[in-house]
C-alpha positions in Angstrom: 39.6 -71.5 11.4 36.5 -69.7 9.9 38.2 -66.2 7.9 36.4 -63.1 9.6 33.9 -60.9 8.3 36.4 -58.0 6.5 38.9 -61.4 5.2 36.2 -62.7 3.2 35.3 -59.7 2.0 39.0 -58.4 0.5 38.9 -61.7 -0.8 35.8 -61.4 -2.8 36.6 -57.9 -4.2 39.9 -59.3 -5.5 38.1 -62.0 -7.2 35.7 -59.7 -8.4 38.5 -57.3 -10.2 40.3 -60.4 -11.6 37.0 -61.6 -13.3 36.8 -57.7 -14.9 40.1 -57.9 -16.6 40.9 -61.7 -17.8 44.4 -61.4 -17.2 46.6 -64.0 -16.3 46.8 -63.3 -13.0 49.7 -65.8 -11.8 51.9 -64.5 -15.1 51.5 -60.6 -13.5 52.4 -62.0 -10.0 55.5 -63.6 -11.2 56.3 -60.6 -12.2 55.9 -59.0 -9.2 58.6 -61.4 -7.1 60.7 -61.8 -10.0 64.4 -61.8 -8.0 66.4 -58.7 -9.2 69.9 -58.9 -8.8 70.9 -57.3 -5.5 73.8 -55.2 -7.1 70.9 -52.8 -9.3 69.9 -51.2 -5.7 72.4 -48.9 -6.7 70.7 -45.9 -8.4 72.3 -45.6 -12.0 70.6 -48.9 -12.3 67.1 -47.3 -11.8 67.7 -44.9 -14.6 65.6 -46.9 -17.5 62.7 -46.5 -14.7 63.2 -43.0 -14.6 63.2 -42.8 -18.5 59.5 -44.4 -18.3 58.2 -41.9 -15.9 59.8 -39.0 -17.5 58.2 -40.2 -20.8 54.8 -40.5 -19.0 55.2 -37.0 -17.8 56.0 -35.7 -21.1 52.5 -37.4 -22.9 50.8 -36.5 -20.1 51.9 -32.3 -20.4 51.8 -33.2 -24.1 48.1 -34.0 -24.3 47.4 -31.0 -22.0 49.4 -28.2 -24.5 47.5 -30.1 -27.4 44.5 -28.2 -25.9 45.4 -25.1 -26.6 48.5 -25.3 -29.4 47.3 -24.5 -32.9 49.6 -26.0 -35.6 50.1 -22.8 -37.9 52.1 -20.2 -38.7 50.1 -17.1 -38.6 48.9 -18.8 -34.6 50.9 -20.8 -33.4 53.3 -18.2 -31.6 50.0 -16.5 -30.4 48.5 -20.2 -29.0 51.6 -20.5 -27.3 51.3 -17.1 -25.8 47.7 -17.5 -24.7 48.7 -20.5 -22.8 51.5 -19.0 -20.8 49.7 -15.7 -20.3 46.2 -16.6 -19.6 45.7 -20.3 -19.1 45.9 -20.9 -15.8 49.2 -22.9 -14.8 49.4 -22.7 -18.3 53.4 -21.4 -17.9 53.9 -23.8 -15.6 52.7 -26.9 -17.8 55.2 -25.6 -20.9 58.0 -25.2 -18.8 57.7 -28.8 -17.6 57.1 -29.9 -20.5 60.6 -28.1 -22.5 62.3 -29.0 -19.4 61.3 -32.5 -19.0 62.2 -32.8 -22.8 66.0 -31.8 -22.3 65.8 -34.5 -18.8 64.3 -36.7 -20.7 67.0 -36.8 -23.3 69.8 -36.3 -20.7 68.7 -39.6 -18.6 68.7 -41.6 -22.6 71.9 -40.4 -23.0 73.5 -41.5 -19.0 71.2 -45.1 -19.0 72.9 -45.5 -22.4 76.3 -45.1 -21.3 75.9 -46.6 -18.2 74.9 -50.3 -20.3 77.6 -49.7 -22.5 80.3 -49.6 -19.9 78.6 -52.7 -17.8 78.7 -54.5 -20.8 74.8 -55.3 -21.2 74.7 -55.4 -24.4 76.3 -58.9 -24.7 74.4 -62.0 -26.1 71.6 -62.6 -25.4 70.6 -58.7 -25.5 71.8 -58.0 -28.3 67.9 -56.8 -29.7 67.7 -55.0 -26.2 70.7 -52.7 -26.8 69.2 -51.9 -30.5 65.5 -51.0 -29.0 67.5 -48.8 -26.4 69.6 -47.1 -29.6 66.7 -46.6 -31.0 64.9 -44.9 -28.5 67.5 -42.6 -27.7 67.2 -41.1 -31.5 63.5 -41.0 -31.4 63.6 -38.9 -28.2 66.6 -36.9 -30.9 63.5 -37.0 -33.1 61.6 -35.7 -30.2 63.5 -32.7 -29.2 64.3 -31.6 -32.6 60.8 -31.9 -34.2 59.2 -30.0 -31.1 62.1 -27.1 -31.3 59.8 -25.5 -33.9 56.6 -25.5 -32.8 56.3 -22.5 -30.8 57.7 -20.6 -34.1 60.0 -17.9 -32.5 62.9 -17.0 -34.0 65.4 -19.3 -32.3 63.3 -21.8 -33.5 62.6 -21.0 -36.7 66.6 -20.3 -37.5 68.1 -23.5 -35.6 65.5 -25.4 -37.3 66.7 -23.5 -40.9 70.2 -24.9 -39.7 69.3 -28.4 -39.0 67.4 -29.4 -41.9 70.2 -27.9 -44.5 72.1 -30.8 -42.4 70.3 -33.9 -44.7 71.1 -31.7 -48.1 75.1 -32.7 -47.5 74.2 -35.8 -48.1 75.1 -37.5 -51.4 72.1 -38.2 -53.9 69.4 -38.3 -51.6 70.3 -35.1 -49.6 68.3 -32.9 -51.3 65.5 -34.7 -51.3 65.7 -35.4 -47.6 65.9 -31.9 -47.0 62.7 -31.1 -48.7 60.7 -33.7 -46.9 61.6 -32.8 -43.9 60.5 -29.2 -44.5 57.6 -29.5 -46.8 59.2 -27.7 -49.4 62.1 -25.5 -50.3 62.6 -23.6 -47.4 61.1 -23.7 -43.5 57.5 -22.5 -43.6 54.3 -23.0 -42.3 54.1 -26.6 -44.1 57.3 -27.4 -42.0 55.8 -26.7 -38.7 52.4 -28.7 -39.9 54.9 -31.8 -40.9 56.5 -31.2 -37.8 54.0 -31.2 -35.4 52.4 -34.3 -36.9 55.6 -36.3 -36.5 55.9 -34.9 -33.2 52.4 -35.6 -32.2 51.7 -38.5 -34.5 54.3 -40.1 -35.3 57.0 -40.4 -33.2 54.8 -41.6 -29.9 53.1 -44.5 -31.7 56.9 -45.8 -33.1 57.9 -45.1 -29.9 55.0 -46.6 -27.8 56.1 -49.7 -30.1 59.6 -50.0 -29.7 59.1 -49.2 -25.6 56.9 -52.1 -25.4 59.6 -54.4 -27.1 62.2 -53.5 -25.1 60.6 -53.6 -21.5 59.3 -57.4 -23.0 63.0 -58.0 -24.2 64.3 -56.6 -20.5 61.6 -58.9 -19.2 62.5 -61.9 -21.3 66.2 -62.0 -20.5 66.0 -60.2 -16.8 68.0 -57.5 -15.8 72.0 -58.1 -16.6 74.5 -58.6 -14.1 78.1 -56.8 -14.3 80.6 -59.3 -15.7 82.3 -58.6 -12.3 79.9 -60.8 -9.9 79.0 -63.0 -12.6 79.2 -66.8 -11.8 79.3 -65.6 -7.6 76.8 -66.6 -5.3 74.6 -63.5 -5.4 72.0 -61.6 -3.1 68.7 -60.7 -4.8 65.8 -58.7 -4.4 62.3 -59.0 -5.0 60.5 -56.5 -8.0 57.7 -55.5 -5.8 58.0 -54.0 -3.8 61.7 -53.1 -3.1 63.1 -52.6 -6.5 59.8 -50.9 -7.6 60.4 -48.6 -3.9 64.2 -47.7 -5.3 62.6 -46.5 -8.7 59.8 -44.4 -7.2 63.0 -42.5 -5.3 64.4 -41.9 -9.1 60.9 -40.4 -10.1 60.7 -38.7 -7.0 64.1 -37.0 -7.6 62.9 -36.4 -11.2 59.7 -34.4 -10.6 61.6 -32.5 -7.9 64.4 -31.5 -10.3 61.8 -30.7 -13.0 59.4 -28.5 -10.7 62.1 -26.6 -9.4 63.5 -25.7 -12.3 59.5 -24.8 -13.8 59.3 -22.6 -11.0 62.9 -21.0 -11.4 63.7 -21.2 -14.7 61.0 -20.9 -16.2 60.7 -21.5 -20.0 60.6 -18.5 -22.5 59.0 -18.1 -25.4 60.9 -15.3 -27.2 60.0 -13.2 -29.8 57.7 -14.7 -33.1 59.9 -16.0 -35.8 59.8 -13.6 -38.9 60.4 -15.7 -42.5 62.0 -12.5 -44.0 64.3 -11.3 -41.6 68.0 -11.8 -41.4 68.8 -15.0 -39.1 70.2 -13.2 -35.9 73.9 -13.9 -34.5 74.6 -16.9 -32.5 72.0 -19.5 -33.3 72.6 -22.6 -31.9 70.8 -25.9 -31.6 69.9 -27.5 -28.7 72.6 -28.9 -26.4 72.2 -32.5 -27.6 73.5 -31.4 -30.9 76.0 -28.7 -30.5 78.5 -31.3 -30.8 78.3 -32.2 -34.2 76.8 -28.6 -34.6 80.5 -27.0 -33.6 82.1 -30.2 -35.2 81.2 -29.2 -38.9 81.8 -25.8 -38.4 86.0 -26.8 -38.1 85.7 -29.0 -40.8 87.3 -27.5 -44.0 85.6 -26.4 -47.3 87.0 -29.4 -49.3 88.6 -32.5 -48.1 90.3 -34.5 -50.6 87.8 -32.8 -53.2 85.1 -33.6 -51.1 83.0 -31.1 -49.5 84.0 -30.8 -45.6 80.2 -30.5 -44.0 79.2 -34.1 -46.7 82.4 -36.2 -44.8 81.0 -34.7 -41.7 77.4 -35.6 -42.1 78.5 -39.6 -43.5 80.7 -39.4 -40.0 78.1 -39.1 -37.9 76.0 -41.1 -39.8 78.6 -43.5 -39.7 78.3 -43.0 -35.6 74.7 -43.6 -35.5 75.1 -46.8 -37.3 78.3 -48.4 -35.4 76.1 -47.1 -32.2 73.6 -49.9 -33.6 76.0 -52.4 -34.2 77.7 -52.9 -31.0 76.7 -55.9 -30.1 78.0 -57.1 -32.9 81.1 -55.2 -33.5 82.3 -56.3 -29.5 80.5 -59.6 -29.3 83.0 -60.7 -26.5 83.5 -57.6 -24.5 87.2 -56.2 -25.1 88.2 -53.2 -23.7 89.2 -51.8 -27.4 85.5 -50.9 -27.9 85.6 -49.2 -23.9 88.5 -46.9 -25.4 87.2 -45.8 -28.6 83.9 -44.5 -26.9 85.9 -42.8 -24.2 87.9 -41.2 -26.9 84.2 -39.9 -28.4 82.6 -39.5 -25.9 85.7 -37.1 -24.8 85.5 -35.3 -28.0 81.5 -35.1 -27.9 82.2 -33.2 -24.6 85.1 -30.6 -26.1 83.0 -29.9 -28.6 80.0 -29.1 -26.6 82.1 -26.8 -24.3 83.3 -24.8 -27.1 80.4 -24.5 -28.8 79.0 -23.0 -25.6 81.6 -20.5 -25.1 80.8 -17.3 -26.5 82.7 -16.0 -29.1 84.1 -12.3 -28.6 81.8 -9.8 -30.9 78.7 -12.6 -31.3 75.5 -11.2 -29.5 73.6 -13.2 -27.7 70.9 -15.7 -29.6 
């Protein structure tokens, strides 16, 4: 039968787009009906989706603050000002933006603990689990290099705070702590450095490392909980239904973020002042009040050793068996399941009490 009229005409205008981009077309539409096992319908499994659109979002109100935001101390406060006073929707684009960043590192956080307890980091993902590690400290990097950039005084302060953290370090503390803030103390070469690692830096390493892990995830296909494994199992297609259950996640996510724009909306505070005493009650951001409230029990000297050094080689320590998991639970015990419960419980104390205000403390 002859196709009609309109047929032959689809048909030439998708020949025509595949001659425009020299693709391989039959690679992209395996990877459209790639089967997905049936079990990831369920929605914690579309979290590493969400983590995509949410860092799409935060390039995209990224580029658009670029436009305005000039990386100084004697304008940067002001830029910011201007853009929540006169730009239009101008408010409305920071506040997504701060807001999307604390999401953003919120969703890290819950799609990391989700693998961990399903087990997904056994062979052969090992080199999944370490892209994923490593993502979750750049979006770290993220929040903590982008704290300063509107230079108010919460900012300036918390970020005075967080890069004394590095100096505890033995030997190469010191140092550390200088390149971080361009100098001796936090100034306008900090916020310059900063801003360029925010701007700069971090998205291309993080652009990078994205990229490796989606081909990793792509390479060794989505894991399946050690439950149902070796069971006869239901599966769905990529496109559209798994893509469909993943657009409900970023629907959720720009919802959530819009509301609380709208609400909530970000302030700016007051512009930081170098030579003024640091107020009462500075905190860092919520990601890091844990170890924030963790050194502040530690003593002056343990065993002779200063108390904040132990604490800072601790969390180091942390960071690096975070890395090695794969490795350090290569068969899937449930010793590894206790000693992150145990963390992960003391991660959350800690938090809690560094949240609670302290009776005579004003508020930051």
């Amino acid at each position: 039968m002859k196709p009609e009229p309109r047929a032959e005409r689809q048909q030439a205008l998708i020949e025509r787009i595949k001659s425009m981009f020299p693709l391989d077309w039959e690679i992209v539409r395996h990877m459209g009906a790639e089967p997905i096992p049936h079990h990831l319908k369920k929605w914690w499994f579309c979290l590493g989706g969400t983590i995509l659109y949410l860092f799409v979002v935060q390039v995209a109100t990224g580029i658009l603050l670029l436009l305005y935001y000039r990386p100084s101390a004697a304008e940067a406060f002001e830029s910011v000002q201007y853009m929540m006073a006169d730009v239009p929707f101008g408010w409305l684009i920071r506040s997504i933006h701060s807001w999307g960043a604390n999401l953003f590192v919120g969703v890290v956080f819950a799609h990391l603990i989700s693998v961990f307890f399903l087990k997904a980091y056994l062979a052969p993902r090992e080199m999944t689990w370490v892209t994923g590690v490593l993502l979750l400290f750049l979006a770290l990097g993220f929040g903590f290099s982008g704290y300063l950039l509107p230079w108010n005084t919460l900012a300036f302060f918390a970020t005075k705070v967080g890069t004394d953290v590095p100096a505890q370090i033995p030997v190469v503390g010191h140092l550390l702590s200088r390149i971080m803030r361009g100098g001796s103390d936090v100034s306008g070469a900090t916020l310059s450095r900063f801003y360029g690692i925010h701007v700069a830096i971090l998205p291309a390493i993080s652009t990078l490392i994205l990229g490796a892990h989606l081909l990793l995830v792509q390479r060794h296909g989505m894991s399946v909980p050690r439950s149902v494994e070796g069971k006869t199992r239901r599966s769905i297609s990529f496109v559209p239904d798994f893509l469909m259950r993943d657009m409900v996640g970023w629907l959720a996510a720009v919802g959530l973020l819009a509301a609380l724009a709208a609400f909530f909306p970000w302030e700016l505070g007051v512009k930081a002042d170098p030579f003024a005493p640091a107020p009462a009650g500075i905190r860092p951001e919520w990601y890091f009040l844990w170890m924030f409230q963790g050194l502040k029990y530690l003593p002056a000297k343990i065993f002779g050793i200063p108390g904040e050094t132990l604490g800072v080689l601790f969390f180091g320590a942390l960071g690096a068996g975070l890395l090695a998991v794969p490795w350090l639970d290569p068969r899937g015990k449930r010793g590894i399941v206790v000693a992150a419960l145990v963390v992960l419980a003391a991660a959350a104390i800690l938090t809690v009490l560094a949240l609670l205000p302290v009776p005579g403390e004003a508020k930051p």
